[in-house]
Backbone as JSON Lines, residues from 0, in Angstrom:
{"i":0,"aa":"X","n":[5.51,27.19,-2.23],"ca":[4.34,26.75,-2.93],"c":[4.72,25.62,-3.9]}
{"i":1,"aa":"X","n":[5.99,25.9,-4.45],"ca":[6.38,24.63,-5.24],"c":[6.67,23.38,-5.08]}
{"i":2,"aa":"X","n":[6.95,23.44,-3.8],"ca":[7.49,22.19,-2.87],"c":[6.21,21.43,-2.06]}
{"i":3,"aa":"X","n":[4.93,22.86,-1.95],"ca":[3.75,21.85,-1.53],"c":[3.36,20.96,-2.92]}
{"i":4,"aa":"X","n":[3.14,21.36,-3.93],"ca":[2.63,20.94,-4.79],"c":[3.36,19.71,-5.68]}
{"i":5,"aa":"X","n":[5.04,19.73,-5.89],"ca":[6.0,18.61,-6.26],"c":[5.61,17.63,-5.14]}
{"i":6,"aa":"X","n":[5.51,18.26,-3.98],"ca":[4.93,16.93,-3.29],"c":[3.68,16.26,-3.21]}
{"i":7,"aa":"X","n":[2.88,17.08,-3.09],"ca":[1.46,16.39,-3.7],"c":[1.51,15.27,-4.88]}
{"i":8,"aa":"X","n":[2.12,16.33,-6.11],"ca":[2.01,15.06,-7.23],"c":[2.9,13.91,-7.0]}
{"i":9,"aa":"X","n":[4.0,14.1,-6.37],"ca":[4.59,13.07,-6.26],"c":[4.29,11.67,-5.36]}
{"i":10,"aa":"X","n":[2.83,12.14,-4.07],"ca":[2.96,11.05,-3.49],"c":[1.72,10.6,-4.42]}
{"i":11,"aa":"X","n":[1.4,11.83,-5.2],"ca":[-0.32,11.06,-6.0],"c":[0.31,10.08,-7.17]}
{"i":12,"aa":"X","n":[1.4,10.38,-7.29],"ca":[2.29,9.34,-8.34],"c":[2.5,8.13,-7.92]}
{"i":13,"aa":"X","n":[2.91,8.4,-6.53],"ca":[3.2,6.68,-5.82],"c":[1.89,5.9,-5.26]}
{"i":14,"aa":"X","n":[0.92,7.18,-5.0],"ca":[-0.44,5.64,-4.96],"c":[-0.57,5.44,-6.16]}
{"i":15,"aa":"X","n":[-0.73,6.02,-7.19],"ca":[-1.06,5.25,-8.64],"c":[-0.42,4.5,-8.91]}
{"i":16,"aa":"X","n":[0.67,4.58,-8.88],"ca":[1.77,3.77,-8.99],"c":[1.39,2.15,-8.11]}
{"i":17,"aa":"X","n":[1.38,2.31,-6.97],"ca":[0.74,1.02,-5.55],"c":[-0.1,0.81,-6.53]}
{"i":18,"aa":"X","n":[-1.31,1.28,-6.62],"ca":[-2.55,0.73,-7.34],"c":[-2.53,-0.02,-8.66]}
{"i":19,"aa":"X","n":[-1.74,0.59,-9.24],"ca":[-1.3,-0.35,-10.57],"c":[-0.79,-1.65,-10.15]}
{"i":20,"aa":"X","n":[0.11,-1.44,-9.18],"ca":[0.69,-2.66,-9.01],"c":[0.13,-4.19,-8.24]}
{"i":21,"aa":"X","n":[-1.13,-3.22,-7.47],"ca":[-1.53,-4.14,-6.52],"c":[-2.56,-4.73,-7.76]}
{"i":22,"aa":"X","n":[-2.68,-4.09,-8.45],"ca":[-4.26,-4.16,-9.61],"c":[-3.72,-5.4,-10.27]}
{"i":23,"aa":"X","n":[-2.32,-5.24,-10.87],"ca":[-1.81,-6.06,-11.61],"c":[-1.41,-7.88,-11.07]}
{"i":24,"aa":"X","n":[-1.09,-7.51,-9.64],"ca":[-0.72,-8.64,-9.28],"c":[-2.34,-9.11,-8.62]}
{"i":25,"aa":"X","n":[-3.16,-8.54,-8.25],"ca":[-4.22,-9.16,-7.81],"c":[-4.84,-9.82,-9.47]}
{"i":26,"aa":"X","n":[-4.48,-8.99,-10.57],"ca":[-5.51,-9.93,-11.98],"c":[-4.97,-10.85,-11.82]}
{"i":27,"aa":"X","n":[-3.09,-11.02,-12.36],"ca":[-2.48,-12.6,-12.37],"c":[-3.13,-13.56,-11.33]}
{"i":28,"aa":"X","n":[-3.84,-13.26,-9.97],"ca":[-3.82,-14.18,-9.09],"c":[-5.31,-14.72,-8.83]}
{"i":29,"aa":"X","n":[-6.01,-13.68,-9.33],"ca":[-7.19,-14.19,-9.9],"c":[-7.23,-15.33,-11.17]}
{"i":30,"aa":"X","n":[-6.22,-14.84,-12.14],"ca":[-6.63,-16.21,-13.18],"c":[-6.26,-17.38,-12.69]}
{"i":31,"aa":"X","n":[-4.64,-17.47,-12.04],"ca":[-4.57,-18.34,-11.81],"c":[-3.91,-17.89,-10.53]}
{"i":32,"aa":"X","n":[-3.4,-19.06,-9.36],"ca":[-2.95,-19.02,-8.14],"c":[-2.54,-20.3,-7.56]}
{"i":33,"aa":"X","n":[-2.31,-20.28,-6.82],"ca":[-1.48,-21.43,-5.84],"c":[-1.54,-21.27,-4.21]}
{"i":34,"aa":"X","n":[-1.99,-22.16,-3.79],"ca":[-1.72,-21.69,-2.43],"c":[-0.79,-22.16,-1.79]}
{"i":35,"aa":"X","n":[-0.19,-21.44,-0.69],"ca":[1.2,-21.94,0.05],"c":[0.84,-21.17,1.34]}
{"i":36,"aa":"X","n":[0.99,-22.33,2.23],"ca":[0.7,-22.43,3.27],"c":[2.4,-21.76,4.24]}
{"i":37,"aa":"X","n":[1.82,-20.78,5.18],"ca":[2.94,-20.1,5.57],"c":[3.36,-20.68,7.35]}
{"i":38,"aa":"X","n":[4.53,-20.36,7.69],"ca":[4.39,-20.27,9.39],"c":[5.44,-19.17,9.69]}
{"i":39,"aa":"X","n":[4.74,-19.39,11.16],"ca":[5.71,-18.46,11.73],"c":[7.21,-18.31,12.0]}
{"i":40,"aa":"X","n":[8.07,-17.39,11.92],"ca":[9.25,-17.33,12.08],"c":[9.39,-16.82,13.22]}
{"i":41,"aa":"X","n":[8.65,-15.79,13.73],"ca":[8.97,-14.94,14.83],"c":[8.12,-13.55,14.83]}
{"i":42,"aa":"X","n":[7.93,-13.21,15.99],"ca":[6.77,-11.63,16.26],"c":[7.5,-11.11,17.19]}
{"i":43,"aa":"X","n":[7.45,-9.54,16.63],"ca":[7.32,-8.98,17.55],"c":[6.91,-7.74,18.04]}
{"i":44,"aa":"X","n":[6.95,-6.79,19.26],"ca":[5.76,-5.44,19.02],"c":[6.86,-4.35,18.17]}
{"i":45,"aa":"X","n":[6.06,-3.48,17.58],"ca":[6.88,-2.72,17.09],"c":[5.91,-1.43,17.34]}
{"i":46,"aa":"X","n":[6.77,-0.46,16.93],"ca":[6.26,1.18,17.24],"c":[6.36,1.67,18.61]}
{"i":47,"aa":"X","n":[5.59,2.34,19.28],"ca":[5.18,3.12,19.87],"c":[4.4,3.11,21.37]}
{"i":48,"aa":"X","n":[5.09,2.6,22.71],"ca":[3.71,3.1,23.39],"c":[2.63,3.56,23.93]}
{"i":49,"aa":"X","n":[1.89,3.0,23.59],"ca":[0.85,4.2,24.32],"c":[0.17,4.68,25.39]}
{"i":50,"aa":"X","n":[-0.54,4.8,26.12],"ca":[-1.42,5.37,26.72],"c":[-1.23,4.37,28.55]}
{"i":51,"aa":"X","n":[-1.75,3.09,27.29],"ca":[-2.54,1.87,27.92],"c":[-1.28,0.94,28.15]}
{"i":52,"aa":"X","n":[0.0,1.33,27.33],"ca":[0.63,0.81,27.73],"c":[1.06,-0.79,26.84]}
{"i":53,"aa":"X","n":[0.47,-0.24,25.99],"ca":[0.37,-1.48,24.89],"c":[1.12,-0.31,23.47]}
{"i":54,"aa":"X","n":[2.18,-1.64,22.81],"ca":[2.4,-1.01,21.4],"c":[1.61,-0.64,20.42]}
{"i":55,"aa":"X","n":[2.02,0.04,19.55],"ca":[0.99,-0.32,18.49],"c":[0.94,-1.0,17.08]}
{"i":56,"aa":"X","n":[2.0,-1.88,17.33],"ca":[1.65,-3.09,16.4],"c":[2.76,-4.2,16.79]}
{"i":57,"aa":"X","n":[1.74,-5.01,16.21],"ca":[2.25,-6.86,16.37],"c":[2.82,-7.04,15.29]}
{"i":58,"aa":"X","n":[3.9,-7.72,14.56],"ca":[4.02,-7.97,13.45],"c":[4.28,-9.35,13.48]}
{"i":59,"aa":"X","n":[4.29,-9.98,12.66],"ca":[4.93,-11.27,12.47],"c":[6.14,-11.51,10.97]}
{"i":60,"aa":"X","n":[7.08,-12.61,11.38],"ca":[7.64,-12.57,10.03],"c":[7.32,-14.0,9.72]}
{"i":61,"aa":"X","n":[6.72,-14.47,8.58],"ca":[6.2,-15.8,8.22],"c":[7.43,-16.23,6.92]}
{"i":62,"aa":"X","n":[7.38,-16.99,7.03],"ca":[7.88,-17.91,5.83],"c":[7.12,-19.02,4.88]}
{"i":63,"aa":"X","n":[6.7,-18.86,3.95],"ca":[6.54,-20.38,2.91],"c":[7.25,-20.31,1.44]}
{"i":64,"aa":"X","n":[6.89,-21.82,1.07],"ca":[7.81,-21.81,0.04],"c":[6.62,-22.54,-1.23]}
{"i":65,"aa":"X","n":[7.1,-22.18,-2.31],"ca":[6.49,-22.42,-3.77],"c":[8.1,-22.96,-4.51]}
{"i":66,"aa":"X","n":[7.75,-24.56,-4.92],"ca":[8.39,-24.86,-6.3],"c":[10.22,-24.68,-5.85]}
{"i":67,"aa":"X","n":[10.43,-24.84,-4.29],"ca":[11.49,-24.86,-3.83],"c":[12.48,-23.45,-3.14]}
{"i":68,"aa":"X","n":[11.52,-22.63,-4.06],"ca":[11.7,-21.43,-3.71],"c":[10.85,-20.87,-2.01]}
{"i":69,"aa":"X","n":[12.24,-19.98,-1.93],"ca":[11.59,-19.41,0.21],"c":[11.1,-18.29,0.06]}
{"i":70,"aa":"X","n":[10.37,-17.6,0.5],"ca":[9.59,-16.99,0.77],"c":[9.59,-15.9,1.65]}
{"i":71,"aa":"X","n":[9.59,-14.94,2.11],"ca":[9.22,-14.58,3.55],"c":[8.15,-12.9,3.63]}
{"i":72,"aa":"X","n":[8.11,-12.59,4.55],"ca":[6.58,-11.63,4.66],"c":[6.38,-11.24,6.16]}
{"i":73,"aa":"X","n":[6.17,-9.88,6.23],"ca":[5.6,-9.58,7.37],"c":[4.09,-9.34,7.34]}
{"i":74,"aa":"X","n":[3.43,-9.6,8.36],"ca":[2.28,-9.89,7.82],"c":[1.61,-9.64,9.61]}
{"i":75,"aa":"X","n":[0.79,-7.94,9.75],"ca":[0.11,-8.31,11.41],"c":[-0.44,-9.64,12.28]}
{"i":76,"aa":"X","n":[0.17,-9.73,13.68],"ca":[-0.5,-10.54,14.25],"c":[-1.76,-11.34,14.14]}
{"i":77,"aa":"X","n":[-1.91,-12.68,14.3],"ca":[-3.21,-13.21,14.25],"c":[-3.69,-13.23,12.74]}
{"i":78,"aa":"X","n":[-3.15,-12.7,11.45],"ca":[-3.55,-12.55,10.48],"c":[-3.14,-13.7,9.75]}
{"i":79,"aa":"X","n":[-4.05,-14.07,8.45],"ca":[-4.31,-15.97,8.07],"c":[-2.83,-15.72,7.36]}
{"i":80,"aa":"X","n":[-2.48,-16.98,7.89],"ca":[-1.0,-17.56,7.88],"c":[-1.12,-18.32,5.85]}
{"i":81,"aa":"X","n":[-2.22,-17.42,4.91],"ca":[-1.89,-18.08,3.74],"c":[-1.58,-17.22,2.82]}
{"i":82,"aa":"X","n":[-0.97,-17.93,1.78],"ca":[-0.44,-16.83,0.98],"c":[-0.54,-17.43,-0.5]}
{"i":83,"aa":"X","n":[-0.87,-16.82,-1.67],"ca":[-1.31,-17.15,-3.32],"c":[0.17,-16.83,-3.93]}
{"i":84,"aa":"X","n":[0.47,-17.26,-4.64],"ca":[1.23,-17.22,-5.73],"c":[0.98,-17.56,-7.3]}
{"i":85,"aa":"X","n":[1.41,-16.92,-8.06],"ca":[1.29,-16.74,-9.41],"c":[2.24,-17.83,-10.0]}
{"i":86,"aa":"X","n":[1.46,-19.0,-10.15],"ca":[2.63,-20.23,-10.37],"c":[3.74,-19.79,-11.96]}
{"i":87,"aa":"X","n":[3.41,-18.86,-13.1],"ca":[3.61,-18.48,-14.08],"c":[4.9,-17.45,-14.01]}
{"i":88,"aa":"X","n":[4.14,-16.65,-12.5],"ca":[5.78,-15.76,-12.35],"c":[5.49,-15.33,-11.06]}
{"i":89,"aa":"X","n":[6.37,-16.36,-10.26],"ca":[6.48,-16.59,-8.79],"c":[6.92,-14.99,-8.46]}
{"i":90,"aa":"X","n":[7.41,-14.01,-8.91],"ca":[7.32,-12.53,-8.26],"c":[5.96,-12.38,-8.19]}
{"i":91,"aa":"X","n":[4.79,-13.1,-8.11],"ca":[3.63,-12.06,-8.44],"c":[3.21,-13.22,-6.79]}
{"i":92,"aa":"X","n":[3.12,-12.41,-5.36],"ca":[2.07,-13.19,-4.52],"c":[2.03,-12.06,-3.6]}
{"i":93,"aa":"X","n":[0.67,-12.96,-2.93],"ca":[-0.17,-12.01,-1.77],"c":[-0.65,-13.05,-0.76]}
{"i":94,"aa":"X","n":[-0.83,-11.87,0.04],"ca":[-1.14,-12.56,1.32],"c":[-2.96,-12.88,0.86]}
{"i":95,"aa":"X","n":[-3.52,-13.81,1.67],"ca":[-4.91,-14.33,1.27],"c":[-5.83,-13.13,1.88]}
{"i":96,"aa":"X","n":[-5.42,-12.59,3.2],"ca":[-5.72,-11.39,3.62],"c":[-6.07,-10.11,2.33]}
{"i":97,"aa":"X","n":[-4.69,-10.19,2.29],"ca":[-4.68,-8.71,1.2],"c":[-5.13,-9.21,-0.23]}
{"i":98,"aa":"X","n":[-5.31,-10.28,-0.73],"ca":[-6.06,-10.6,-1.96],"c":[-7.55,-10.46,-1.66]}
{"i":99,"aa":"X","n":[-7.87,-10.77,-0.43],"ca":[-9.44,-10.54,-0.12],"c":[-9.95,-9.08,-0.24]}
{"i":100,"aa":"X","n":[-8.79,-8.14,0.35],"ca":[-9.16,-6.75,0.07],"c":[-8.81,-6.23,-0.81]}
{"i":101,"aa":"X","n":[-8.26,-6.5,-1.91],"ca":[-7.4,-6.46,-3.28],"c":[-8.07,-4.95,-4.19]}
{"i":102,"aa":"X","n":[-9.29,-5.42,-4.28],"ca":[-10.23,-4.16,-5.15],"c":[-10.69,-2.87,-3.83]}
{"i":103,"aa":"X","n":[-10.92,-3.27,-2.84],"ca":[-10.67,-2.09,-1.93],"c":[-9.3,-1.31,-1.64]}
{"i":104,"aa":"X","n":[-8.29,-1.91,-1.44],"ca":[-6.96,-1.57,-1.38],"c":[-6.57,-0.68,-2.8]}
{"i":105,"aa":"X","n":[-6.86,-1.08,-3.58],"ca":[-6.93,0.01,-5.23],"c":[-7.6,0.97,-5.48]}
{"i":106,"aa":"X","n":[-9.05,0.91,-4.54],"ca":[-9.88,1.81,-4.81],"c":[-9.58,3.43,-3.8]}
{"i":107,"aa":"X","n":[-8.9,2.46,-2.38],"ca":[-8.51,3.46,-2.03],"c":[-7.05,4.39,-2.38]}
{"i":108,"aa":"X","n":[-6.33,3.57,-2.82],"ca":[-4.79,4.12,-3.64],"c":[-6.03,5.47,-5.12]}
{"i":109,"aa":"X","n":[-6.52,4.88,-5.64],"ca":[-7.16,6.02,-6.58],"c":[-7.97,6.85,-5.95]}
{"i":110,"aa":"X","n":[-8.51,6.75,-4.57],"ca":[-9.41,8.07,-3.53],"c":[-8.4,9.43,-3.42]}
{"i":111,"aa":"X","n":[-7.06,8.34,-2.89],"ca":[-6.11,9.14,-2.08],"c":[-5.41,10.07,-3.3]}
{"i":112,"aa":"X","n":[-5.06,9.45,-4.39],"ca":[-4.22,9.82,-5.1],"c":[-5.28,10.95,-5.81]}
{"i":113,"aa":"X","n":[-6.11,10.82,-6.63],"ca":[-7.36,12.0,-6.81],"c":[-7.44,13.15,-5.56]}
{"i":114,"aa":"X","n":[-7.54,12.94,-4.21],"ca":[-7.37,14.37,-3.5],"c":[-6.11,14.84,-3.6]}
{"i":115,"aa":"X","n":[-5.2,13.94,-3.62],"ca":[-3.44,14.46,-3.62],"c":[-3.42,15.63,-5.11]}
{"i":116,"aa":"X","n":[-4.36,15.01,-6.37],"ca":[-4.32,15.96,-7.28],"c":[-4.92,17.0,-7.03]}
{"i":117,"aa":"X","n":[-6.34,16.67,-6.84],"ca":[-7.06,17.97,-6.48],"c":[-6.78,18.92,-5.58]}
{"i":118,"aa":"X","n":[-5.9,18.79,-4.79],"ca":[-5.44,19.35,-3.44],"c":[-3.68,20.36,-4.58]}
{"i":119,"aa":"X","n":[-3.04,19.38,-5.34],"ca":[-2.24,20.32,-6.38],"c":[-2.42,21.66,-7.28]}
{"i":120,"aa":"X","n":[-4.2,21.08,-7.29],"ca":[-4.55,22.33,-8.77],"c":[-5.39,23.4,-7.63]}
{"i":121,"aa":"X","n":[-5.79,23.14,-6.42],"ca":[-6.24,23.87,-5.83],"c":[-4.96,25.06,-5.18]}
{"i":122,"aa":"X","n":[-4.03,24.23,-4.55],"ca":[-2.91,24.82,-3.77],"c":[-2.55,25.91,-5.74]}
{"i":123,"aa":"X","n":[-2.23,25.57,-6.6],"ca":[-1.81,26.58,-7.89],"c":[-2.99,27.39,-8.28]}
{"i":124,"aa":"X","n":[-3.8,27.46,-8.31],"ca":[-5.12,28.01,-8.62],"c":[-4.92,29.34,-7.93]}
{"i":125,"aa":"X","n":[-4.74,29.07,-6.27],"ca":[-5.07,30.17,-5.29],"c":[-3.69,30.88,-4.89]}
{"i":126,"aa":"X","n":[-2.55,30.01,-5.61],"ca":[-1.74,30.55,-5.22],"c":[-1.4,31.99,-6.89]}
{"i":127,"aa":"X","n":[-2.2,31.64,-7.73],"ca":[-1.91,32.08,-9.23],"c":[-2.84,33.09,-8.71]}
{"i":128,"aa":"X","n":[-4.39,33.39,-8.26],"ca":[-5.0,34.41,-8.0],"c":[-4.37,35.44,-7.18]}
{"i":129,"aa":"X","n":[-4.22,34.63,-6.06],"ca":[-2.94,35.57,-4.87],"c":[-2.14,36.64,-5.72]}
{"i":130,"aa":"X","n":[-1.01,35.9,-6.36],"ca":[-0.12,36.74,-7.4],"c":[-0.59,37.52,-8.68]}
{"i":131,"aa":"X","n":[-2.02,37.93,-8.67],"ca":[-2.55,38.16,-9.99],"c":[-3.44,39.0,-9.25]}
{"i":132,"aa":"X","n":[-3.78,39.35,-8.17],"ca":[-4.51,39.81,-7.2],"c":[-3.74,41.68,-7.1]}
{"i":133,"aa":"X","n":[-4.3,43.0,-7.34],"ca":[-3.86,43.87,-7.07],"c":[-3.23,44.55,-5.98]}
{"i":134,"aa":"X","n":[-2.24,44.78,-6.11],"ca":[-1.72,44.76,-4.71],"c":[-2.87,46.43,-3.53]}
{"i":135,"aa":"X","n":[-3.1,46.29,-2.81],"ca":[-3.86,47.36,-1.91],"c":[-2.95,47.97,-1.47]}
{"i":136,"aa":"X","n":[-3.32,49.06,-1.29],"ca":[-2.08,50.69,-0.3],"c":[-2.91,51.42,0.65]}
């Protein structure tokens, strides 16, 4: 029971954790940004096949550069080859993709991470009644 629940909080720790981070680097890139135009380095399938006989994912590895500095990113097939940077503190960039979904991508890191809790106090709740529960003969 302890080990369901250390794990619960712990992965509800790491979406909060994602969410902060994605929160933080999506504000910097909202005030300000840069765009840098990326290309391809190379794709290829990765995972699993399936059914049909097809993998299940394309990846690509892109490269661009900001202010001399290189770059690089995996980033799914067919997906826009641009990418923002935080001209103030070049650790802070995103793909134009994932800045577009920026406030959805957070909202769901705080969905997930809220059932990961609620799913903690439920798993201790029932496991505290269980043990508090009279034993029958």
């Amino acid at each position: 029971m302890i080990v369901a629940v250390l794990l619960q909080l712990g992965f509800a720790a790491a979406f909060l954790v994602d969410a902060s981070q994605t929160n933080r680097t999506y504000d910097a890139l909202s005030a300000h940004r840069v765009t840098a135009p990326a290309h391809t380095i190379g794709c290829a399938f990765v995972g699993t096949v399936g059914r049909s006989g097809n993998y299940s994912g394309h990846v690509c590895q892109v490269g661009y550069s900001y202010r001399g500095q290189q770059f690089t990113a995996y980033i799914p097939y067919g997906q826009d080859e641009t990418f923002y940077v935080d001209p103030i503190d070049t650790s802070l960039r995103m793909s134009k993709t994932s800045f577009d979904k920026g406030p959805e991508e957070t909202t769901g890191d705080m969905v997930i991470a809220a059932w990961l809790l609620s799913g903690a106090v439920i798993v201790t709740v029932l496991h505290q009644l269980h043990i508090r529960r009279p034993a029958r003969r």
